[in-house]
C-alpha positions as CSV (number, residue, x, y, z in Angstrom):
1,X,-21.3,13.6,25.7
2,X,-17.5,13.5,25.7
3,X,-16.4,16.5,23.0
4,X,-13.4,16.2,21.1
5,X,-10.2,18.7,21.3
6,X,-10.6,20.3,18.2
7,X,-6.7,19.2,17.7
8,X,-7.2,15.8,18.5
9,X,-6.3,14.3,15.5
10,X,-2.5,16.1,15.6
11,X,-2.2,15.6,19.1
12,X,-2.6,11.8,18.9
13,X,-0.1,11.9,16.1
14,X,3.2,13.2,18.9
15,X,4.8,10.5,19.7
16,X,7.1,11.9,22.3
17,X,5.9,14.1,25.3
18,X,7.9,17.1,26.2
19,X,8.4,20.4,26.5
20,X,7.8,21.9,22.8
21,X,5.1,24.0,20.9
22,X,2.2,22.4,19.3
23,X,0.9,24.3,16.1
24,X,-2.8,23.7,15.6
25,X,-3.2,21.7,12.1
26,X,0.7,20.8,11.6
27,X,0.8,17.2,11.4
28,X,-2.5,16.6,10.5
29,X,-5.8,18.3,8.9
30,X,-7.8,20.0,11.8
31,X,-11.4,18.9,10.1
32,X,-12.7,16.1,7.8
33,X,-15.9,17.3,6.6
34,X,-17.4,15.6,3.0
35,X,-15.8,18.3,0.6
36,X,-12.3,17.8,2.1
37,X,-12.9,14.1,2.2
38,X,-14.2,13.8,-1.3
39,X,-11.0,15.7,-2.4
40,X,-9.2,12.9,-0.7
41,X,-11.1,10.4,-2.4
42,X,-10.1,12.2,-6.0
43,X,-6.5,12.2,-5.4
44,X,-6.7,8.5,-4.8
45,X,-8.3,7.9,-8.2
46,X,-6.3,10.4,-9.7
47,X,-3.0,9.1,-8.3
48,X,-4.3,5.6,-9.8
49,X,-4.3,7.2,-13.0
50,X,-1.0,8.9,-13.0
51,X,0.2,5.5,-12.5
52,X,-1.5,3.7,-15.2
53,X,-0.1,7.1,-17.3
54,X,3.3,6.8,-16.4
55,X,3.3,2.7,-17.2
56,X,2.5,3.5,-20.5
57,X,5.3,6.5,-21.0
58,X,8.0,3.8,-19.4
59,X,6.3,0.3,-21.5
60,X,6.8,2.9,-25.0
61,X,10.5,3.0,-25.2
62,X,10.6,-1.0,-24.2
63,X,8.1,-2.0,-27.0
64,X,10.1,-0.5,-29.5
65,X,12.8,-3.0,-28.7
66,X,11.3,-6.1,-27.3
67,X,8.1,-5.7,-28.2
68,X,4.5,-5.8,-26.3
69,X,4.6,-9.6,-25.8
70,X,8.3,-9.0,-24.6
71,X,7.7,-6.0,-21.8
72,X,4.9,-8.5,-20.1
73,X,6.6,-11.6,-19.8
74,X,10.6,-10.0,-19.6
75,X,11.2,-10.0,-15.7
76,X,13.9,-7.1,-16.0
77,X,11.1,-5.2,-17.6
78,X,8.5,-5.7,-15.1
79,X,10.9,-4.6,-12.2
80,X,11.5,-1.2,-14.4
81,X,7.4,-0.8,-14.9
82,X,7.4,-0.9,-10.6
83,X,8.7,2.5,-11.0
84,X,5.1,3.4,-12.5
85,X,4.0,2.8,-8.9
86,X,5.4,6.4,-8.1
87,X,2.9,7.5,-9.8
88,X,0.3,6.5,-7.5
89,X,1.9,9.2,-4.9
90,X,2.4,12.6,-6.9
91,X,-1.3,14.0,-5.8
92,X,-0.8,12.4,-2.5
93,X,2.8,14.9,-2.1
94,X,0.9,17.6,-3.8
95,X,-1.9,17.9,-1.6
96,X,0.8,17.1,1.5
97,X,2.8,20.5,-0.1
98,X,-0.3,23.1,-0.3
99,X,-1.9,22.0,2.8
100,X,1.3,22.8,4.5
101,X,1.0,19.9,6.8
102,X,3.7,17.2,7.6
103,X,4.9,14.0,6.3
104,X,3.9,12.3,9.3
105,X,0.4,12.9,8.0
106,X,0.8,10.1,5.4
107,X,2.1,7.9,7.6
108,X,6.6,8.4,7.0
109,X,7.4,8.8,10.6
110,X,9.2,6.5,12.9
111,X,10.5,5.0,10.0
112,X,13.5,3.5,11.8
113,X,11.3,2.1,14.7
114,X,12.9,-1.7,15.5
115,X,8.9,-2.3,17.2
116,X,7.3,-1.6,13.9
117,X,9.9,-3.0,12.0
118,X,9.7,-6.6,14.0
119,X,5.6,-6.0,13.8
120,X,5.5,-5.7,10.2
121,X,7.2,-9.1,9.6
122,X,5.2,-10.8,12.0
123,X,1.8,-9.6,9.8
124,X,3.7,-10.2,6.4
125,X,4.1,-14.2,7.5
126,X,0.1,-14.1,8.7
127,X,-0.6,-12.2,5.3
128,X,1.6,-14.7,3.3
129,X,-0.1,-17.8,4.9
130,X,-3.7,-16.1,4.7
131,X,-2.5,-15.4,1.3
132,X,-1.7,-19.3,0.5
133,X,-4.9,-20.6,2.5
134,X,-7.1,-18.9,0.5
135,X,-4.9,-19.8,-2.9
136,X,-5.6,-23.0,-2.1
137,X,-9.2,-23.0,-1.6
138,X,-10.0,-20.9,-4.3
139,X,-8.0,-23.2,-6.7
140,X,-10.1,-26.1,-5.4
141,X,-12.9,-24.3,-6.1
142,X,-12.3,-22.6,-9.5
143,X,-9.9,-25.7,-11.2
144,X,-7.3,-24.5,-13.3
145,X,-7.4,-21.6,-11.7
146,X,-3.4,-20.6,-10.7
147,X,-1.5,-22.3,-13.6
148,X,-1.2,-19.3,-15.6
149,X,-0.2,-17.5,-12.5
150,X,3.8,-17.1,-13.5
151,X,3.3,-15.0,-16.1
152,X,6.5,-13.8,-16.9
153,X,10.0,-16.4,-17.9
154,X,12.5,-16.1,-14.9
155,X,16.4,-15.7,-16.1
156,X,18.4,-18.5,-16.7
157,X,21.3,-18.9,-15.1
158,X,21.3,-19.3,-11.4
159,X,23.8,-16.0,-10.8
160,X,20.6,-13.9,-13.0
161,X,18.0,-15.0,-11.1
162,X,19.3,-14.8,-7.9
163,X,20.2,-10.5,-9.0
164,X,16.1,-10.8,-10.5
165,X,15.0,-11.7,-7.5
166,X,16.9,-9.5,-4.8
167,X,16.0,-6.4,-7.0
168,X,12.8,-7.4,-7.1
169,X,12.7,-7.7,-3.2
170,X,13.6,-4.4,-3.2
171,X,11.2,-3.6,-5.6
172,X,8.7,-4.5,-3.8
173,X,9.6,-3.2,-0.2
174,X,10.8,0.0,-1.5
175,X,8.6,0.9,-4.1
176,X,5.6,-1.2,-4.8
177,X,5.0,-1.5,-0.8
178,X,5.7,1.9,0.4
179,X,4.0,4.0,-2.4
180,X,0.8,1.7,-2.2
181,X,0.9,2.2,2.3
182,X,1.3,5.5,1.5
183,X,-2.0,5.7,-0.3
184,X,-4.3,3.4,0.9
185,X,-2.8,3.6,4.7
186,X,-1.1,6.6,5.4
187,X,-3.1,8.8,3.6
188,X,-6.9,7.4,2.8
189,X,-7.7,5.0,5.4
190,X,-6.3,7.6,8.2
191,X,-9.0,10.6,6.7
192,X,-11.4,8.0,6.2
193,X,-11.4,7.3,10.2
194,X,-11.3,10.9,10.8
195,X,-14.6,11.3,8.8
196,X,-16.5,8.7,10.0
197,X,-15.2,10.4,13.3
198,X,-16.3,13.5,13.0
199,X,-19.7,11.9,11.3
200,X,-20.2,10.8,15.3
201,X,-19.7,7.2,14.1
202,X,-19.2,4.6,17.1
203,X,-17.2,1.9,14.5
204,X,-15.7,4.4,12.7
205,X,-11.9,2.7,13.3
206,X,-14.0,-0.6,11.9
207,X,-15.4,1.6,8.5
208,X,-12.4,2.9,7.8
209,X,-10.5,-0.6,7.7
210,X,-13.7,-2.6,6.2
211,X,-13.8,0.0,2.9
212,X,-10.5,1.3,2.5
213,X,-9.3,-2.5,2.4
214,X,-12.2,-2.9,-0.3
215,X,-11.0,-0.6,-2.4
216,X,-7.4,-1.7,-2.1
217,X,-8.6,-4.8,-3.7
218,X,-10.8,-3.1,-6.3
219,X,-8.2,-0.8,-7.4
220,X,-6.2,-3.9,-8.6
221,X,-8.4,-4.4,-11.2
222,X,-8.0,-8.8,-10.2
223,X,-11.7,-9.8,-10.2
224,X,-10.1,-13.3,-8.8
225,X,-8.1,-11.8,-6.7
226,X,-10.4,-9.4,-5.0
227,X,-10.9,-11.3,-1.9
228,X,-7.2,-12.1,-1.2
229,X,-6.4,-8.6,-1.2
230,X,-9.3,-7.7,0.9
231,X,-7.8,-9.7,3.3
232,X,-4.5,-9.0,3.4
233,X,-5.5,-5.3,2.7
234,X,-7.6,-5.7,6.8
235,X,-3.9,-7.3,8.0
236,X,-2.1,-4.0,6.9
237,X,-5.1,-1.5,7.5
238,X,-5.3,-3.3,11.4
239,X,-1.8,-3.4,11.6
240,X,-1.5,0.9,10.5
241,X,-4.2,1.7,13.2
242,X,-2.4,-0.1,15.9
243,X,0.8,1.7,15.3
244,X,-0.7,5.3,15.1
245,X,-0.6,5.3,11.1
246,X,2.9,4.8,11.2
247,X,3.4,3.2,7.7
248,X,6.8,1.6,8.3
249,X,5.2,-2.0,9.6
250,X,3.1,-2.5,6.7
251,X,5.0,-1.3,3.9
252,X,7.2,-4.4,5.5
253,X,4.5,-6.5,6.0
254,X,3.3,-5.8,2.2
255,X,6.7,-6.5,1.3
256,X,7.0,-9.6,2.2
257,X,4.1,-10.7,1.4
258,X,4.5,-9.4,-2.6
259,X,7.8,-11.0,-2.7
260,X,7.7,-14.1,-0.9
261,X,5.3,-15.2,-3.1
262,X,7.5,-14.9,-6.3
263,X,10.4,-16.3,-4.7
264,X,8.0,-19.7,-4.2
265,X,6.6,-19.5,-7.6
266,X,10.4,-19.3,-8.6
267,X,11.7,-22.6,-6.4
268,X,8.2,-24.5,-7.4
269,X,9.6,-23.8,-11.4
């Protein structure tokens, strides 16, 4: 039986070797047993909340001047409720701050890498045609399904749309794609892996991808949409473990994917 170091977790997580001093539980929890696991689990949920909390605070003000109707279908509004997705990572920084371990733990490290960077576009083309191979298929399956897709009226005039859409790139890099690799990568699928680890698990790399990629598609709350997100949820899960839970490749990847797909909606209108 090969044992552990009881700091392996951390000590995977270096990226450079040199001379420096290693503090046990730094960069990364030392243990993953259920109760700190379960924890995990709650911030998730909780974070999921917080989100759906702070829509409804940022939708108020907007109903009172274009109404319900108005705040889902506007696409100036929609951008502004992406800001909701922040959310999603208040428990997630929380727990970061008491445990008094670091940043890298969630994944923000090597956020500048040009090999991650270059990686993550790569997966967000395979996500984005996985993503239209299955469109397809699913609309020849379901008909009708996909006509309501566009649910919001693009702006006018050429100049509008082209400022909707290179916000909502942004959007969806910066904001929607980050916050939401944060969660499900950085932070949930890594301690998943480390309890299934520690639970003496040979696949425990595969159980952590198979189930944290379920519940990214669950936690959408898109019954039709639950096995496109599975899918593209295994791309950016695969694509996290590869790069040591470095975050920076799939936020990209999920970015491209999430706005890609508007921008074609937009040129097929």
């Amino acid at each position: 039986m090969v044992i552990d170091e009881p700091d392996a977790y951390a000590l995977e997580d270096i990226d450079e070797v040199g001379i420096g001093i290693f503090e046990p539980g730094s960069h990364l929890e030392r243990s993953m047993d259920w109760a700190r696991f379960s924890h995990v689990l709650f911030l998730v949920v909780t974070g999921w909340v917080m989100m759906f909390v702070l829509t409804i605070i940022i939708m108020i003000p907007m109903i009172g001047v274009i109404g319900l109707i108005g705040v889902l279908t506007n696409p100036w509004a929609l951008i502004i409720l992406t800001l909701a997705e922040f959310g999603f990572v208040i428990p997630i920084y929380r727990y970061v701050k008491k445990e008094g371990i670091s940043f890298r733990s969630i994944g923000l490290k090597n956020m500048l890498s040009l090999k991650d960077i270059a990686l993550g576009i790569v997966v967000g083309f395979l996500m984005l045609a996985a993503n239209l191979v299955i469109s397809y298929f699913m609309a020849q399956l379901i008909p009708g399904l996909g006509e309501d897709e566009q649910f919001f009226f693009p702006p006018s005039s050429e100049i509008e749309k082209l400022i909707w859409v290179s916000l909502w790139t942004v959007a969806m890099f910066a904001i929607v794609g980050l916050s939401e690799e944060i969660v499900f990568r950085g932070f949930l699928q890594r301690r998943m892996e480390m309890y299934y680890r520690e639970k003496g698990s040979k696949n425990y790399k595969l159980r952590a991808l198979v189930i944290t990629s379920f519940i990214f598609a669950a936690i959408h709350l898109d019954i039709i949409g639950l096995f496109t997100r599975f899918v593209l949820g295994l791309f950016l899960g695969y694509l996290a473990q590869k790069r040591n839970y470095s975050i920076i490749g799939p936020t990209v990847a999920h970015g491209i994917n999430n706005s890609v797909v508007v921008i074609l909606a937009l040129l097929l209108t």
